[in-house]
C-alpha positions as CSV (number, residue, x, y, z in Angstrom):
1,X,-14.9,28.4,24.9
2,X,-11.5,27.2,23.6
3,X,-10.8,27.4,19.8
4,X,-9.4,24.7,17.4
5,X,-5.9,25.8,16.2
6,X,-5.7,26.0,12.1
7,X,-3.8,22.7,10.9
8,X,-0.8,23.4,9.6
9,X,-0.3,23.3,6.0
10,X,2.1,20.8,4.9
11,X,4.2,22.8,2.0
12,X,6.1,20.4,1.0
13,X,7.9,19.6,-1.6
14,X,8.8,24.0,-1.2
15,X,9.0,23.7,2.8
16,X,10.9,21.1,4.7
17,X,12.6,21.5,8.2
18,X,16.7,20.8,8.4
19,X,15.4,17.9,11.1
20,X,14.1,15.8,8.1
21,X,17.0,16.7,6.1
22,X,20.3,13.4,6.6
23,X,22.6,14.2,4.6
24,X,24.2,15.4,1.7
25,X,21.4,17.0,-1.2
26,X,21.6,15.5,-4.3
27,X,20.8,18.8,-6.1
28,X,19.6,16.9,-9.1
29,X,17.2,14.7,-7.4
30,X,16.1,17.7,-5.7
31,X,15.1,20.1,-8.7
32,X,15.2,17.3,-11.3
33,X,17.8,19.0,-13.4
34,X,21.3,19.7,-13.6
35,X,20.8,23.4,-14.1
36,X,23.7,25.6,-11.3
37,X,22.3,26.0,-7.7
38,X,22.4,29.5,-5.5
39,X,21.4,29.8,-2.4
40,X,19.8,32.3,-0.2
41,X,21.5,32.0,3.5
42,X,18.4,34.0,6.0
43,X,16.1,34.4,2.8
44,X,13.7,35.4,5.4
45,X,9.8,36.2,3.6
46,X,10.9,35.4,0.3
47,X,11.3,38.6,-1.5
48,X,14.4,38.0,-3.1
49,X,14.2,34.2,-3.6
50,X,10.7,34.8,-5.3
51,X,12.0,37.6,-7.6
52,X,15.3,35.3,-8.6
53,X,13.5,32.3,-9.4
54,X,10.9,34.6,-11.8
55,X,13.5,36.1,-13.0
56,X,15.9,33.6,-13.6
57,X,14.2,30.0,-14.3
58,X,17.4,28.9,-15.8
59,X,18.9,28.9,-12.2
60,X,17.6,26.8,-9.1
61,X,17.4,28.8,-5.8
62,X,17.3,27.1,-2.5
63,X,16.8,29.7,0.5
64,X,17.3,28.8,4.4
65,X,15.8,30.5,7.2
66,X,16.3,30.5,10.8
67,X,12.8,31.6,11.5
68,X,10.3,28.9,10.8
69,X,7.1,31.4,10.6
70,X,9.1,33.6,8.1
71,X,10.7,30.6,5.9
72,X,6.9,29.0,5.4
73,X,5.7,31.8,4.6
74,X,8.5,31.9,1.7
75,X,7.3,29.1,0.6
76,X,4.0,29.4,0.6
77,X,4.6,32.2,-2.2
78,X,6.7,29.8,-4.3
79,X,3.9,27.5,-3.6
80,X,1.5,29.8,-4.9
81,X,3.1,30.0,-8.6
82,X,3.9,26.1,-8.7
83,X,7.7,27.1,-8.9
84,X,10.1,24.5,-9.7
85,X,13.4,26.1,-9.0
86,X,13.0,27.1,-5.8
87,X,12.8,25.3,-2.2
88,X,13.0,26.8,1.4
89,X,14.8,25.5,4.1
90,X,13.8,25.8,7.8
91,X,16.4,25.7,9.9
92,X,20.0,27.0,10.8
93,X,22.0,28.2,7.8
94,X,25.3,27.0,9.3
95,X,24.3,23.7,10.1
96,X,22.7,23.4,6.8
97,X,26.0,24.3,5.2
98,X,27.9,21.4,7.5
99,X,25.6,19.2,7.4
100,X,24.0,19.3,3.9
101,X,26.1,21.1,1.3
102,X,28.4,18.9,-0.7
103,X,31.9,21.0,-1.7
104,X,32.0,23.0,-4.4
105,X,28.5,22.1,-5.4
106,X,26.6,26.0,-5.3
107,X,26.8,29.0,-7.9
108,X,26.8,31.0,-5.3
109,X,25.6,32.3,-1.7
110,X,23.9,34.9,-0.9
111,X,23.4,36.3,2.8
112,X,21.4,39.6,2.4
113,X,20.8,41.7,5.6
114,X,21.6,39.3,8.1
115,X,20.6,40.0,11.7
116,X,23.4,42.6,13.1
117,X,22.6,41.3,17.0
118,X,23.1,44.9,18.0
119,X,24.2,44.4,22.0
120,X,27.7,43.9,22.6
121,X,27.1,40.8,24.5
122,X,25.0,39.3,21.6
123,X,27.5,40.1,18.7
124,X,28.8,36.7,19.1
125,X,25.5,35.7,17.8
126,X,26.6,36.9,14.3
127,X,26.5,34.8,11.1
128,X,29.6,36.0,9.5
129,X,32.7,34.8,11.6
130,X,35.8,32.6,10.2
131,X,34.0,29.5,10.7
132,X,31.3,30.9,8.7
133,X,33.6,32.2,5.8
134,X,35.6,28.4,5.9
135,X,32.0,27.2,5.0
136,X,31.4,29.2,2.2
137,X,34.8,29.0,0.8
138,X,34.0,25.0,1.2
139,X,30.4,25.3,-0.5
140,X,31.0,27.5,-3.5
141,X,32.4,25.9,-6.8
142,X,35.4,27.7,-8.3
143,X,34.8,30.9,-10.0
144,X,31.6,31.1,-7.7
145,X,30.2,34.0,-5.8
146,X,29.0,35.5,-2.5
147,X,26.9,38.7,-2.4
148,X,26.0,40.1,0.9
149,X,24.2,43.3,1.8
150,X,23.7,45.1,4.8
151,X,22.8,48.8,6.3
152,X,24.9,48.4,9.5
153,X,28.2,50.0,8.6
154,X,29.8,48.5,11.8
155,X,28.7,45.0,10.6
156,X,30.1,45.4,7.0
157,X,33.4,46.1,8.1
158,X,33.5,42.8,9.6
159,X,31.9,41.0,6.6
160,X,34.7,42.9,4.2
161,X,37.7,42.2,6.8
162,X,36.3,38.3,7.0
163,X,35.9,38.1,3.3
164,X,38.7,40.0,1.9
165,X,41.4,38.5,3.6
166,X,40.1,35.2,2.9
167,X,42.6,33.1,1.6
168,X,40.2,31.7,-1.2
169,X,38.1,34.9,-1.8
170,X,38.8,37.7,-4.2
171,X,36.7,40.9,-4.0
172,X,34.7,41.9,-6.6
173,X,32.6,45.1,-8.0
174,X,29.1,44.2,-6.8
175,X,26.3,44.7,-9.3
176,X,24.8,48.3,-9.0
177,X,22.0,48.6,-6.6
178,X,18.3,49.0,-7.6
179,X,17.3,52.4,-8.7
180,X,14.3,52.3,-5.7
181,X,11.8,53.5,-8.5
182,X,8.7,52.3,-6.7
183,X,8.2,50.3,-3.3
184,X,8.6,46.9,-5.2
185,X,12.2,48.1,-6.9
186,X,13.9,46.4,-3.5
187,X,16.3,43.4,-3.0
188,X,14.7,42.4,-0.2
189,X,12.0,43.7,2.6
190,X,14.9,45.1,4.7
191,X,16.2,46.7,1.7
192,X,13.6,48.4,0.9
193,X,13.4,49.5,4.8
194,X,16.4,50.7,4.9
195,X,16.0,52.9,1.8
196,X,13.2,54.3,3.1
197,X,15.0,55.6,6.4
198,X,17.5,56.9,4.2
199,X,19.9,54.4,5.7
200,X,23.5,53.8,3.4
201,X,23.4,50.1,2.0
202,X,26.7,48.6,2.3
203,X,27.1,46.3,-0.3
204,X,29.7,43.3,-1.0
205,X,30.6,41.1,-3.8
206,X,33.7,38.2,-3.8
207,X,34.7,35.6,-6.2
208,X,35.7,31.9,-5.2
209,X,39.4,31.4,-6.3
């Protein structure tokens, strides 16, 4: 006896697919303020886009996210609380960045964990190259920031060497990492994975010049 699928939930205005998306956002028509934008590149289930936009309502976050399962179900928790400052993206961050960012119009970035794409042959696959970086530096406003965390030491060296010999980066101390005092104390769900492994969590901070 087949089964009826589950319709799927339309989540918008917190869910929308970069194939809907033409153009350049209008931040303000988006959020319906003027208040400073930061976005969260692979925000993956939410953790950290959920936490900021509790945490600081004064700020509007707009995460994008690759995986389409993992990004809806992002939204689905900013749907739960009725959150106005944040959105979720589905769709690929660096199209998103090409296609939809206006220069110089984001707070700041930040890409936390991203996928290291372990195999030789598949480290190509990488977000951070020099294409990657050019975006950012594009994206950021002056005096802006990008934050990016990972537990792959291999990985971080080529985040650093990218970022730090930017020509329109400067590095930065990076905020201290959360103490870890109980499972929820975490950036993210990889962070708090990789604490628990005992893994070192590499962690970067640069200003926009």
């Amino acid at each position: 006896m087949s089964t009826m699928s589950q319709p799927i939930v339309d989540l918008r205005p917190y869910f929308t697919p970069l194939a809907e998306l033409e153009g350049l956002l209008d931040w303000k028509m988006v959020f319906g303020n003027d208040h400073p934008v930061e976005l969260d590149l692979g925000c993956g289930r939410g953790k950290f886009l959920l936490d900021s936009s509790l945490n600081r309502p004064e700020t509007n976050w707009f995460g994008v996210e690759l995986d389409y399962t993992e990004g809806r179900r992002a939204a689905k928790r900013l749907a739960k609380r009725e959150l106005p400052n944040a959105r979720v993206i589905g769709g690929d961050a660096k199209q998103f960045l090409t296609n939809q960012v206006a220069s110089h119009s984001v707070a700041a970035a930040h890409v936390y964990f991203p996928d290291p794409w372990w195999k030789r042959k598949h480290t190509k696959r990488r977000l951070f190259t020099d294409e990657f970086a050019d975006m950012l530096a594009r994206v950021v406003k002056h005096d802006g920031f990008v934050h990016s965390w990972t537990d792959v030491g291999d990985y971080f060296e080529v985040i650093s060497s990218l970022m730090n010999h930017h020509a329109e980066f400067i590095s930065e101390t990076p905020p201290p990492e959360p103490a870890g005092a109980d499972d929820m104390d975490f950036l993210t769900n990889f962070h708090r994975r990789g604490r628990k492994m005992g893994c070192n969590i590499y962690r970067g901070l640069w200003r926009r010049k």
